[in-house]
N, C-alpha and C positions, 0 to 999 in steps of 0.2 A: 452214158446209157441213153439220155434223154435224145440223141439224133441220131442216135442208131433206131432206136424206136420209130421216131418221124420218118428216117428212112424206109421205113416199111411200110409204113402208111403212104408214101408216096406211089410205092413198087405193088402197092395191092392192086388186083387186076380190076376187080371191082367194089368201087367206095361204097356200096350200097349196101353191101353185107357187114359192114362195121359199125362198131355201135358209136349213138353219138357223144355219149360223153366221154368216151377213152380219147376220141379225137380232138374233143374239147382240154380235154387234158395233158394230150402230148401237144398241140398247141399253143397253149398257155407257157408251159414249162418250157419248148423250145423259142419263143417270144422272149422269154426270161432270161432263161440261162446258155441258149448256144444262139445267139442270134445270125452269127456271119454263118453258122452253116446254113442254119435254116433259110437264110436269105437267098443262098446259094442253091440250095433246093428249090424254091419259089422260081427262080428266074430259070434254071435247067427247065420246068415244067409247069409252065403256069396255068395252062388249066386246072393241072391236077390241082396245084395250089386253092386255084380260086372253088373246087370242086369240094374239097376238104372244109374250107371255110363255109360253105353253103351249105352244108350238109348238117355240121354246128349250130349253123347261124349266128357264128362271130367274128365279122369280116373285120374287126380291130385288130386280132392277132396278129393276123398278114398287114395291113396297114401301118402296124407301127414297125414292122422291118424296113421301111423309104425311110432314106436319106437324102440329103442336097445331093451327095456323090450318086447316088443311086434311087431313086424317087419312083423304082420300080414302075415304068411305064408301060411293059407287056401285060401285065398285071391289071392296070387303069385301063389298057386300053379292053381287055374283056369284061369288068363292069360295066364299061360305056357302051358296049356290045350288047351285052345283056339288057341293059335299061333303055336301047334306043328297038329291038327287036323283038324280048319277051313276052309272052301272050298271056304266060303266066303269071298271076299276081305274086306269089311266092315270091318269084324270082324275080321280078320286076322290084319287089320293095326290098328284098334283102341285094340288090344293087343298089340301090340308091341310096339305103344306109350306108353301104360302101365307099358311095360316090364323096355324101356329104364327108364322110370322116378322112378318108383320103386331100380333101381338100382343104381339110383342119389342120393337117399336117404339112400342108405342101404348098406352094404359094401356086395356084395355076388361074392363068389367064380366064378372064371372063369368058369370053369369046368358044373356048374351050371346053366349056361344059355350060351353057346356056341353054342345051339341050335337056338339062336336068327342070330347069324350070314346068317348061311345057310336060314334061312325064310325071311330075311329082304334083302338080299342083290338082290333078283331077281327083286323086286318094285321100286328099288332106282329110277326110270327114270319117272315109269308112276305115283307116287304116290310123293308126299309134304311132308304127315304127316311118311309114309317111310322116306324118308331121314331125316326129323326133329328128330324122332326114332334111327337112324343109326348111325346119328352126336352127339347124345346126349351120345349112348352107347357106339360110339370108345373116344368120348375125358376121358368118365370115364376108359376106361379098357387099353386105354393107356398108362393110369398111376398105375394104379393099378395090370395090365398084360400083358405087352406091346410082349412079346416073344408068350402068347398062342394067341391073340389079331390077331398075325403078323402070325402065325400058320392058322390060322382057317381063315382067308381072303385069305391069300393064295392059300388055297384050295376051296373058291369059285371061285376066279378067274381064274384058271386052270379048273373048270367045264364052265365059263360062255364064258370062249376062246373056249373052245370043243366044246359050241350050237352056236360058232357066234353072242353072245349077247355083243355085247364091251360097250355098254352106260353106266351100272354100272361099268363096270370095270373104266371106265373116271373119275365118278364120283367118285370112291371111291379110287384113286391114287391122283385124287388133293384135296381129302380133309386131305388124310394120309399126302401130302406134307405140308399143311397149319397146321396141328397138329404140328407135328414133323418133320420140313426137312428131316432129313437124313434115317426115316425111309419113308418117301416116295421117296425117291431116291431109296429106297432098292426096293420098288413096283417094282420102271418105269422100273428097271434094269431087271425084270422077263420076260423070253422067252415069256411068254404068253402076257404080257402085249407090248412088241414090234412087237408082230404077230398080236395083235389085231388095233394098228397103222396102221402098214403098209398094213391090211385087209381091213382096209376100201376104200371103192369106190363109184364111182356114182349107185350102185346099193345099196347103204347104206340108211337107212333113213336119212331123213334130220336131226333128233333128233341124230340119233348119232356122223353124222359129225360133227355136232357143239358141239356136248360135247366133241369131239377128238381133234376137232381145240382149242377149250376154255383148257383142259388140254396142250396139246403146249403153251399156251399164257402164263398160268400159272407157269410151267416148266423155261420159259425162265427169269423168274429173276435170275436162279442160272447161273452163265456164263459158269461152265465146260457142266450144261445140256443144256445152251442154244446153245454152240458150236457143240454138238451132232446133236440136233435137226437139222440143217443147214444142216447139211451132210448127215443123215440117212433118214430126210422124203423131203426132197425138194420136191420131186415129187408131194409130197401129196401136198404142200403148192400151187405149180404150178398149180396144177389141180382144188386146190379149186377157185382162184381166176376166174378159165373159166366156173364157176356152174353159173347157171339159179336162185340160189337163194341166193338173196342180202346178206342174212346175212352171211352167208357162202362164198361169198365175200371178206364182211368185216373181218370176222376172218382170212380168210387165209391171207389179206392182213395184220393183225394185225401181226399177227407171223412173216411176214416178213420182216414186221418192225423193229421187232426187233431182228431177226436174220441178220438184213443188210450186217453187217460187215464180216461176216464169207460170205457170201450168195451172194456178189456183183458180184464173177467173172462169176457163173454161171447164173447168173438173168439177167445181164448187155444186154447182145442180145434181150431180151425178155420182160422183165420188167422196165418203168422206173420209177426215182420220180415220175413225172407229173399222170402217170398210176395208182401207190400206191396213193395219195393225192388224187383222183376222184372218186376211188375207195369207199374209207375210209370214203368220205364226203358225198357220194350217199344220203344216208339218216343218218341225226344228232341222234345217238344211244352211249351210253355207251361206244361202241367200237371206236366210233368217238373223244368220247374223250380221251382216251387212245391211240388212235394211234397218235393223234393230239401230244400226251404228247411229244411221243417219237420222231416225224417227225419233230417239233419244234425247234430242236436242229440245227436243216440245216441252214444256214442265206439263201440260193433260198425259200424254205420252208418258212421258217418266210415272206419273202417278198411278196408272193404270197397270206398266209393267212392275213396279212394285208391289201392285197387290195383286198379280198375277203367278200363284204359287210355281206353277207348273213350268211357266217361260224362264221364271228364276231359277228353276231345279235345272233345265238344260242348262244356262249356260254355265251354273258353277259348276257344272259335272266336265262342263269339257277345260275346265283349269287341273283338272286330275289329270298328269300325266297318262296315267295306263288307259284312261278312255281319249285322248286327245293327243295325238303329235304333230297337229298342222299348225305353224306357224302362223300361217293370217287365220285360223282359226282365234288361234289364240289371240291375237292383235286385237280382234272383232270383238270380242267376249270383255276385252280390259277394257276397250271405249266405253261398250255400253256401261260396264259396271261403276267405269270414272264419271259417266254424266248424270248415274242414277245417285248417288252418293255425293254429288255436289250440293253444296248449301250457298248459294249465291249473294256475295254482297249487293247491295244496292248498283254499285259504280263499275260492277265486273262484267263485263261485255265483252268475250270473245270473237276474235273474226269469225267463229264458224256457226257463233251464236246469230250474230250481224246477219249473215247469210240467212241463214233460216228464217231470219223473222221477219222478211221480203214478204214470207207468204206460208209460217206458220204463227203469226201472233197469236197469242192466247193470254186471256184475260185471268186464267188461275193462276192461281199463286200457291208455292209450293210451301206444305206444314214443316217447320225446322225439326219438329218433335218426330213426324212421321219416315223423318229422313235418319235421325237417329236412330231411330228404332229398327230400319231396314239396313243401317250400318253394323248393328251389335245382329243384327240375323247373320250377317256374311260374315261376322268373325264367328259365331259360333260354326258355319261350315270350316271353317279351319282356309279361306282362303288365300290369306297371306303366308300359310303352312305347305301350299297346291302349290302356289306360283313358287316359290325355292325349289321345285321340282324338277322346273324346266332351267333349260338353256334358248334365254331369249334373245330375238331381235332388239335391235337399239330403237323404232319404234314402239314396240312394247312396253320396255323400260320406261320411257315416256310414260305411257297409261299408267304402269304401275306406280311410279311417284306419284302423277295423280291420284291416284286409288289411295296410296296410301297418308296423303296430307289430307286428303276429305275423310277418312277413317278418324287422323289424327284434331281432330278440331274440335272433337268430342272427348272432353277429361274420361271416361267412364270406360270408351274404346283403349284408351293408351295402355294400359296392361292387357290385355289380350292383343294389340299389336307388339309388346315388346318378348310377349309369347310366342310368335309366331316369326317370328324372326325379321319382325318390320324395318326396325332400327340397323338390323344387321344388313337389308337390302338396301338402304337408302347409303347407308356410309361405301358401300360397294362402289353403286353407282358416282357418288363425288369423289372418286380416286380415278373414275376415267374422266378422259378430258376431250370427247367426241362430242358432246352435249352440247348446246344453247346454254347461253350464261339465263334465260328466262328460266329455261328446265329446270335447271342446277337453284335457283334460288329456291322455288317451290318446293324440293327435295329440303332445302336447310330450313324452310318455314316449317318443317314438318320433323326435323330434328330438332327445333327448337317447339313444336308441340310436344313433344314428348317428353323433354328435359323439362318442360314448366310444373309439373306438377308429378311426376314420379319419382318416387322414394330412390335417392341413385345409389341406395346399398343393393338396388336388385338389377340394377343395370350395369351387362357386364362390361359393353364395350364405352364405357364411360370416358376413358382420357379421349378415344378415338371423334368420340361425340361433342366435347368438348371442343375438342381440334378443328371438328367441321363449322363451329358457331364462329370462334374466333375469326376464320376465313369468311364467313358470312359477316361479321362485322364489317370487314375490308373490303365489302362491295362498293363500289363508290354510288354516290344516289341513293341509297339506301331507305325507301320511307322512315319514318322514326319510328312507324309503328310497330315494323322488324327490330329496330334499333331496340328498345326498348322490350321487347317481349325477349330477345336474344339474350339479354343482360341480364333480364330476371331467369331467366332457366340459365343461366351461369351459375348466376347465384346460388340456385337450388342445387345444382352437381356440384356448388362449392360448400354445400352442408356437412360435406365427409373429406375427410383429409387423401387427394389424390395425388397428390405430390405437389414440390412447386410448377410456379409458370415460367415457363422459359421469356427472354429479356424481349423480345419483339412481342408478347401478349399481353404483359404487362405496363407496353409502350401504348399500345392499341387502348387499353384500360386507362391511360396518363389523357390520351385525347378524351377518352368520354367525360373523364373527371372533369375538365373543362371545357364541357358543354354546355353551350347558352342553353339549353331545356334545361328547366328544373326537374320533368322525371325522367329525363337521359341522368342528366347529375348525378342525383339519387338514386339509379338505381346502381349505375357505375360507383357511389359509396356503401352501397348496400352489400356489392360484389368483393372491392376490397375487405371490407366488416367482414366478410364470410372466409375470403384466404388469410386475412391473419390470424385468424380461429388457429390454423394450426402452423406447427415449426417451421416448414417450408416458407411458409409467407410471412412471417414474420420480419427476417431482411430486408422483403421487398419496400416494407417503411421503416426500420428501425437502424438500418445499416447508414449511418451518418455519415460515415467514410465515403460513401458512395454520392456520389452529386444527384443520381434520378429517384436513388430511394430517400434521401434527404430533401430535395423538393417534393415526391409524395406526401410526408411525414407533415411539411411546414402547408401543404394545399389545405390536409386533413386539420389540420389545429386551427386555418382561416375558416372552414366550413363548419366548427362547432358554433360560430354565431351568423350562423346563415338564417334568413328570415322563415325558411321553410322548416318546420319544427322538424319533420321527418328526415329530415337528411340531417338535420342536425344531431338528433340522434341518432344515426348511424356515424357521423364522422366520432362522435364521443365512442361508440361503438369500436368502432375499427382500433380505436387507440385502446381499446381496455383489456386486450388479452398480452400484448408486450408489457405494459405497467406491471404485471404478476410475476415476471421475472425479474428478482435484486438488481441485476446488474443495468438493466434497460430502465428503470424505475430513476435509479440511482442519477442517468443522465438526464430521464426525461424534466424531472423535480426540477432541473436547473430552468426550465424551458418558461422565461416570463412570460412571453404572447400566451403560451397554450392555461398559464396559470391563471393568467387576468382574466381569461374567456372564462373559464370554470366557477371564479367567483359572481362573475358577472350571472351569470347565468341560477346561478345559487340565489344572487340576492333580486333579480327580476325574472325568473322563469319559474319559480318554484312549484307552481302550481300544476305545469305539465311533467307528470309521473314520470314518465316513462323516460325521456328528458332527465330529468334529476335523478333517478335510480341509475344511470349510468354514469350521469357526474361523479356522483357520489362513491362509486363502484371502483373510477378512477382516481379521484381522489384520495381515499381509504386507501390502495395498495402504494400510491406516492407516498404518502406519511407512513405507514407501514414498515416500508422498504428502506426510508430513511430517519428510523430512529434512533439510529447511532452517530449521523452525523450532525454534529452539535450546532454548528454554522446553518444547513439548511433547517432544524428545525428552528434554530433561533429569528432569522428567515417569517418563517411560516407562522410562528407564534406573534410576533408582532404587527402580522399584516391583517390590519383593521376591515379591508376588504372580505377578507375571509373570515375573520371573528364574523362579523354580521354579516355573510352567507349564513355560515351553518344558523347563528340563533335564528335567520329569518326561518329555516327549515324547519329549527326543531322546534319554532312556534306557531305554524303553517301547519305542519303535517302529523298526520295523528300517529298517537304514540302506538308502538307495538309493531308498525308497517315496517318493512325493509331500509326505506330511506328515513327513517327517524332513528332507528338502529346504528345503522352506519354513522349520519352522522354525531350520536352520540359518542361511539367509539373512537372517532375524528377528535371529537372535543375531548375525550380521553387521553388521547395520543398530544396530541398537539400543545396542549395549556395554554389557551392563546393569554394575553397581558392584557 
């Protein structure tokens, strides 16, 4: 049915009386579904063809019927008809969409439609579907002819400086830049294109100045061309900022933002922060966020936008989905919010920080207090609740680890981020592997902020988080200060019984145990002490059969007289929840090193509690466990070492206490001789 239709529309006397979406519609569907006939039609009648398509205005249709076999060249050849002859701009721009897209699909000779350059390049400014055309045609011939490409622009741009027209020239240097750097460097470097800069004036359109200010803005990510820019158009930058019109303003003051640092000596009488930031904020625009990005770096800056209710309500409104879908929108809004939410160490110095401080130093110093406080403001907007909203750039993801390890550094944030699904974005992010091993660390610095001190009965994706520390142990270089704060938030997720640890985590765990630090040491026995807490971990030292839980078992019995009281009690620890089961009790009794230590400890440590309440803890279930065997208690009763432990105890420590108790009932048990 669908080309029988088209055929009618071909055979109609006049296309003018037809409507255009039925034509848009049999188009489509014959594009789709009957392509060889309607190809066939096309070529029988290619005006018609091309007459159908303009009348739509979607010259794709007919363009995607070319083949290698067939690449419809009567068809190309009345576009190129069209767009070298038409007086009509209609028709002039809806060829030239043609032309571009035609040539997307078709490999054709430069040489061959060069004559697009020279007719597309003079619309770029007033026309959309021109530049959509333009953009489509340079990134093809960029790569396919990048020298005659670079020829033939060239020589518009040397006509469009001769009439004074600089808006395409703008736009067609920062897009050559965004194609290919260096070949828009080679633009910007053209006589004409630095006379049509420094042309411009208040007697300019408004539309040009801001395509002149927008390519400077553009330009200035490269720094040898940002460094030019500072020197050669200041003036321009100066005078935009004194225009009657805002936006032109904000651009100029955009540029000079981020030419600051080359720019301060001469701006300094004239120009201040306070000036630039009021400027910038006039009215919340794209440019606002952008400048926001770069100004943010300042800690006066940061301070001021903090306590700037208003500037703060825009950008956490544009993290709402339903008010916000531009992507570098969003990108802009995460910087700012990651630089305003930083707490800076002494020794933390970022390159972007570096940069900045060429020529914004600043002698304040920012309140740790005032930064928490504007931390727990943006969790109550719900903003790590916003951001799960979207579908972000890898970029973004970036800010947002950011964002979310400066939230995490604050005990008092980490429930309202595990509310808001913080800990859920962060494990997200370290299961892709597109990342910077730097990114990727700052993400686990900030799963292990979270795991340090939150109750892990409420955290649901807890083995997962667990998972990500282990792998953050296995950084190689690892500061120790990661090392160590990772081990203690092990620890704590090791408060609740989550299963055992698989044989490679508990290898990782055998390395820290014998670690030259003494609070790596400890806390890697602090971490054991907590998985033999429950069944699962219990093997991992008490399985004798096994050679690496049997050298765990004999690390642990050497570390009960380690000089550091606190690891010492933890390695007594670790051992004191196996001794409560008969059967593990039964073996361990046999064990003389861990015996000797125990008395040793009874008759010279008696005095540290904490220490002897778990000697004693362990001790107590040994003798317990084997009071039916006549040999170990006979053993145990005549070993004088231990007689005089307990009496040193039970004449040391006051009666009534937990380890006076104990070891009474020891001395009950036991009868020593």
């Amino acid at each position: 049915m669908s080309i029988q239709r088209l055929q009618e529309l071909f055979e109609v006397e006049d296309v003018g009386t037809l409507d255009t979406n039925t034509i848009e519609k049999e188009l489509e569907a014959g594009a789709k579904t009957s392509k060889d006939e309607f190809r066939s039609l096309a070529l029988k009648n290619p005006d018609r063809a091309v007459e159908l398509s303009k009348k739509c205005g979607k010259p794709l249709y007919l363009i995607s019927l070319a083949t290698e076999d067939e690449p419809l060249q009567p068809i190309f050849d009345i576009f190129k008809n069209i767009a070298k002859i038409s007086k009509k701009e209609d028709e002039l721009y809806f060829a030239l969409d043609a032309i571009s897209l035609y040539v997307t699909f078709n490999k054709i000779p430069f040489q061959q439609v060069e004559f697009f350059v020279g007719a597309c390049v003079p619309c770029l400014v007033k026309s959309e579907v021109c530049w959509a055309a333009f953009s489509r045609f340079y990134a093809r011939y960029s790569m396919l002819d990048p020298t005659g490409l670079y020829e033939a622009v060239e020589q518009q741009i040397d006509i469009l400086n001769a009439r004074e027209d600089y808006g395409p020239i703008f736009k067609i240097v920062g897009h050559a830049f965004v194609i290919k750097k260096d070949q828009g460097k080679k633009f910007y470097d053209l006589e004409s294109v630095q006379d049509s800069i420094r042309n411009v004036n208040e007697f300019s359109s408004p539309t040009t100045i801001k395509e002149g200010l927008s390519l400077l803005s553009l330009l200035c990510s490269d720094e040898e061309l940002r460094k030019e820019i500072a020197v050669k158009f200041i003036s321009v930058l100066t005078h935009g900022i004194k225009s009657n019109d805002i936006d032109i303003q904000e651009l100029s003051t955009l540029v000079i933002i981020k030419t600051w640092s080359f720019t301060q000596v001469e701006l300094e009488k004239s120009i201040s922060i306070d000036e630039l930031y009021n400027t910038i904020t006039k009215k919340f625009t794209k440019t606002t966020i952008e400048g926001l990005a770069y100004l943010s770096i300042k800690p006066d800056v940061r301070k001021r936008i903090r306590n700037d209710d208003e500037v703060v309500f825009d950008l956490t409104k544009l993290l709402d989905k339903s008010q916000n879908d531009s992507q570098e929108d969003l990108y802009g809004v995460l910087v700012v919010l990651a630089n305003l939410t930083t707490i800076e160490e002494k020794s933390e110095v970022s390159e972007l920080k570096k940069h900045a401080q060429k020529g914004l130093e600043s002698n304040i110093e920012e309140d740790p207090l005032e930064i928490v406080e504007f931390q727990a403001d943006l969790l109550e907007r719900n903003i790590l609740g916003l951001i799960s909203g979207h579908e972000v750039s890898p970029n973004s993801m970036i800010q947002i680890v950011r964002l979310i390890f400066n939230l995490s550094t604050s005990k008092d944030n980490r429930p309202q981020i595990l509310a808001q699904g913080g800990l859920k974005i962060l494990l997200k992010f370290l299961n892709l592997s597109t990342f910077s091993e730097e990114t990727k660390i700052i993400a686990y610095r900030a799963v292990s902020n979270l795991l340090l001190t939150t109750d892990p009965k409420t955290i649901f994706e807890l083995r997962q988080a667990q998972y990500a520390l282990f792998l953050f142990l296995k950084t190689e270089e690892l500061p120790l200060k990661d090392q160590l704060q990772a081990l203690i938030s092990l620890t704590n997720a090791s408060s609740i019984d989550n299963g055992g640890l698989p044989e490679d985590q508990w290898d990782l765990i055998d390395h820290f145990l014998n670690h030259e630090n003494t609070l790596i040491r400890r806390s890697a026995i602090e971490l054991v002490c907590n998985l033999v807490q429950h069944k699962d971990g219990v093997a991992a030292v008490y399985n004798f059969a096994k050679q690496s839980s049997k050298k765990r078992y004999d690390l642990l019995v050497q570390y009960t007289l380690l000089k550091d009281v606190k690891s010492q009690c933890s390695a007594v620890a670790a051992l004191s929840f196996g001794v409560t089961f008969p059967f593990i009790a039964e073996e361990v009794v046999k064990d003389k090193t861990l015996l000797d230590n125990l008395f040793t400890i009874l008759n010279e440590q008696c005095k540290e509690e904490d220490l002897l309440e778990r000697v004693l803890f362990v001790l107590y279930y040994l003798v317990f466990n084997s009071e039916e065997n006549t040999a170990i208690m006979e053993r145990l009763a005549t070993n004088s070492q231990f007689k005089k432990g307990i009496e040193t105890v039970l004449r040391n420590v006051k009666r009534g206490t937990e380890p006076f108790e104990m070891a009474l009932e020891i001395l009950k048990i036991v009868k020593f001789r």
